[in-house]
C-alpha positions in Angstrom: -17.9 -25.1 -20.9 -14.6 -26.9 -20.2 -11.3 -25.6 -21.2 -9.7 -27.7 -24.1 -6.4 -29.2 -23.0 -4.5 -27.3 -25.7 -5.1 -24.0 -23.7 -4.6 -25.3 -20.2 -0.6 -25.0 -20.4 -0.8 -21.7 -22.2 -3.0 -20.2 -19.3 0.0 -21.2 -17.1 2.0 -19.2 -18.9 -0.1 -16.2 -19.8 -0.4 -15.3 -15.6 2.9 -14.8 -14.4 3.6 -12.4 -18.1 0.7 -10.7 -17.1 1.5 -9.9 -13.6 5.2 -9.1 -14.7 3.7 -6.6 -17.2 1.5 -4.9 -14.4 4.5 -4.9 -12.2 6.9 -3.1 -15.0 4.3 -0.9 -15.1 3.4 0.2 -12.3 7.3 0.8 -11.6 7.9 2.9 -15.2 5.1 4.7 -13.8 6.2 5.9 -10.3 8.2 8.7 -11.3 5.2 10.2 -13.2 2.5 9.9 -10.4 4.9 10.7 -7.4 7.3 13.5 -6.5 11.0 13.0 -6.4 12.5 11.3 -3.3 14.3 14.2 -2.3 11.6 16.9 -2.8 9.2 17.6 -0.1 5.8 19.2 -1.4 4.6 22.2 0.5 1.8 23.5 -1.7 -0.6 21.8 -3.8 -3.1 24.5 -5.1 -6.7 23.0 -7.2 -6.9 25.2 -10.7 -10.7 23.3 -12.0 -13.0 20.9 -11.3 -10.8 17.9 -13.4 -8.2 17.5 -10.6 -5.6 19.6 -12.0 -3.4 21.2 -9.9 -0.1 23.1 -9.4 2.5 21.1 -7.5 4.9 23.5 -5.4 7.8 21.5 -4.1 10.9 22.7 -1.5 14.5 21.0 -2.9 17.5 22.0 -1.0 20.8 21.7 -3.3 22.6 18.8 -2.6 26.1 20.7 -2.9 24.9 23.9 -1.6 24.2 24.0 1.6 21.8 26.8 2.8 19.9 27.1 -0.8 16.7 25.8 -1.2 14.8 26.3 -4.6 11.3 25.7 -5.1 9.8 24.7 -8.2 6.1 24.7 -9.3 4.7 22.6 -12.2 1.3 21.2 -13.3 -0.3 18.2 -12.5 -2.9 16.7 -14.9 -5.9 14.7 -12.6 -7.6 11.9 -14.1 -10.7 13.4 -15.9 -8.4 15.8 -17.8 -6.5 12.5 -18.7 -9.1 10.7 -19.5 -10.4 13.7 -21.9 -7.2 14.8 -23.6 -6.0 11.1 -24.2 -2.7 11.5 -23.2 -2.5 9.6 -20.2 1.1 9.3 -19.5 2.3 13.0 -19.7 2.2 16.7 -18.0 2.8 19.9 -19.3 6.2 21.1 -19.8 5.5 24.6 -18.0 7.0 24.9 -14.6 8.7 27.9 -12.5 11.5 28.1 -10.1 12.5 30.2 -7.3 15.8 29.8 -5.3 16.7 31.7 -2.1 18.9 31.6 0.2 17.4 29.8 3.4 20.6 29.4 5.8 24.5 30.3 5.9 25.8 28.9 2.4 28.2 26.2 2.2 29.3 24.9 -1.3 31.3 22.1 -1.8 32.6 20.0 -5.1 30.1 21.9 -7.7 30.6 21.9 -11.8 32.4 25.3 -12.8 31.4 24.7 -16.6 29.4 26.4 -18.8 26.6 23.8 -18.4 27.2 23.5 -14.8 25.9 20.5 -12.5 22.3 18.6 -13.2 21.1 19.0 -9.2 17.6 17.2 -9.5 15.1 16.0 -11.9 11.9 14.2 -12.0 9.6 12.5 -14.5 6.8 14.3 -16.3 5.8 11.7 -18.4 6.4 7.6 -18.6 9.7 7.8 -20.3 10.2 10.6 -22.3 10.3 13.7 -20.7 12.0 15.5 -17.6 12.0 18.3 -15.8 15.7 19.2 -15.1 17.3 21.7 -12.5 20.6 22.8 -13.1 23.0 24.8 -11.8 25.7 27.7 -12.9 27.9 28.9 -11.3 28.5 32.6 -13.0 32.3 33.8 -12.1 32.3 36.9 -13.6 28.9 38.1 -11.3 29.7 35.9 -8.1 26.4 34.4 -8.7 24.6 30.6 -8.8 22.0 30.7 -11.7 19.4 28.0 -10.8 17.5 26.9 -15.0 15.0 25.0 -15.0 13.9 23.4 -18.2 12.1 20.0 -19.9 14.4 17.3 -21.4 13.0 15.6 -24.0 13.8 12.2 -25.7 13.0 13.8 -29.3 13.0 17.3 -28.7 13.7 19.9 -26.1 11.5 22.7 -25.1 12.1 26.0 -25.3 9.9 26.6 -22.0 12.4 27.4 -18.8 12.8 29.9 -15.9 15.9 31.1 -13.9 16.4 32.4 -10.2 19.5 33.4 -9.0 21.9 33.5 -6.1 24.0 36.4 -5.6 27.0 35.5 -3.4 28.6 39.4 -3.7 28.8 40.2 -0.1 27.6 37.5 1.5 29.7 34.9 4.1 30.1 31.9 1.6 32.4 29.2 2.4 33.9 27.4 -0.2 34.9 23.7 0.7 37.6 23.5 -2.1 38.2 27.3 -2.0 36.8 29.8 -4.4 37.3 29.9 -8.0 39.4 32.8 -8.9 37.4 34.9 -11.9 
């Protein structure tokens, strides 16, 4: 059966929003599906037959030179999406280790109580993060290393800490150390 001519110029249309749509899409959805440009994975361990599995990826601090922290989280696979519904988002739980993995060099780092955001990836389409930060203690000489979820609505109470004790150890400072 023939297309009426009523429809014809709103098929025209209708193409180029839909490939637009799949485009946006696919683009919102690259930080969910695909590590973070600057982490390399190292370990990807199966935990059941649905695909799940725990991600274990290597991230060297940006302004510390010779840390490297590596973080663990879970990665839903398709049939567990596909059962649970919710397509667009992993757990919050995740784990973090930090070690010292060459001579340490830090350079223009946040002093604060809050300290510096170093890296963060997606863990669902838009609303949820997994965010490393960093803290520098005076008091102790150490770098605490937290990672946590950020969530648009509501944060989670689920985080983990490793440390870097500098007591001791040949650090250079790039704008000198911070006097306690």
């Amino acid at each position: 059966m023939p297309t009426p001519i009523a429809l014809k110029p709103l098929r025209n249309i209708t193409r180029p929003f839909v490939a637009a749509l799949a485009v946006a899409g696919c683009l919102l959805a690259a930080p969910v599906f695909s590590p973070p440009a600057f982490a390399d994975v190292v370990g990807k361990v199966g935990v059941d037959w649905t695909g799940n599995d725990i991600i274990v990826e290597a991230v060297p601090d940006p302004q510390v030179k010779g840390v490297t922290c590596h973080v663990t989280y879970f990665d839903r696979g398709v049939i567990d999406r596909l059962r649970k519904g919710n397509w667009f988002e992993d757990p919050s739980n995740s784990s973090i280790a930090c070690r010292q993995t060459g001579p340490i060099e830090i350079g223009d780092i946040d002093l604060g109580k809050s300290g510096d955001e170093v890296f963060k990836a997606g863990r669902s389409l838009i609303w949820k993060a997994m965010v490393v930060n960093r803290i520098y203690d005076r008091e102790n000489d150490t770098l605490i290393y937290l990672i946590h979820t950020r969530e648009l609505t509501e944060g989670s109470a689920k985080m983990a800490i490793s440390t870097i004790p500098l007591y001791g150890q040949q650090v250079t400072w790039t704008k000198g150390k911070p006097q306690p």
